[in-house]
N, C-alpha and C positions, 0 to 999 in steps of 0.2 A: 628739602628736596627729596631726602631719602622717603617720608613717611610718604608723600607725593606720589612718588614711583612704586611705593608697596603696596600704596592703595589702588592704583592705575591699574597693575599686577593683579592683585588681588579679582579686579572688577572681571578683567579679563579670563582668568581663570573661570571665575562663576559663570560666567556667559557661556564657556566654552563647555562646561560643565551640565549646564541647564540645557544647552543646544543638545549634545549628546543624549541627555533625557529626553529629550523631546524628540528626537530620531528614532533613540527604540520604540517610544511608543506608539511613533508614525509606522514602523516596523511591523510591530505585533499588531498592528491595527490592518496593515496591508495584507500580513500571513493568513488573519481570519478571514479580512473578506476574499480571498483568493482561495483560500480552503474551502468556505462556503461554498461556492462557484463552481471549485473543481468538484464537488462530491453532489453540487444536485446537478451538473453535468454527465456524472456517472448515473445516477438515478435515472434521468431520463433516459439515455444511453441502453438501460435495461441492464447494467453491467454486471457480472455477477462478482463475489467476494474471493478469496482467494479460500477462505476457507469451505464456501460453497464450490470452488473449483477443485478442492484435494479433497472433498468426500465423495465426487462422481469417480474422479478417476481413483479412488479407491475400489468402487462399486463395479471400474468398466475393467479395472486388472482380477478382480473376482469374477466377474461372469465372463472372462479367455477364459480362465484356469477351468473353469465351471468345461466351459465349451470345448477347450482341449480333451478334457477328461472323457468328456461324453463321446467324442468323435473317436477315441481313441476305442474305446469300450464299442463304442458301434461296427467297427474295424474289425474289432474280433469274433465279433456275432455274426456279422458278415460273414467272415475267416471260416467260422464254425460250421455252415449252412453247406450244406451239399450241393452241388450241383445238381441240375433237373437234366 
């Protein structure tokens, strides 16, 4: 009776085992095609990357600075000019 129930045991374990395998890799099977999806979704979308999003707004905090400078500079030239 005991070997019985170790083997009953035992089956059950495996199964429970094998099931678990067989859900991740119903899992990792779902992640891809969802990833798939999601990223030619962005493609079409036209979306841009994050890393093509931090080198504009690096470019668009350069040309204020740029633009500041100049207005500031033009301000004094102004400043400079005599009245007619």
């Amino acid at each position: 009776m005991v070997t019985t129930s170790s083997r009953i045991l035992d089956d059950i374990a495996r199964l429970a085992t094998d099931a678990a395998g067989a859900a991740q890799g119903v899992r990792r099977e779902l992640e891809t095609v969802v990833r798939t999806q999601i990223e030619r979704l962005l493609r079409e979308l036209d979306v841009v990357t994050r890393e093509e999003f931090e080198a504009v707004r690096e470019m668009a905090l350069l040309a204020r600075e740029e633009n500041d400078k100049l207005a500031a500079r033009l301000a004094a030239l102004e400043a400079a000019q005599p009245e007619p």
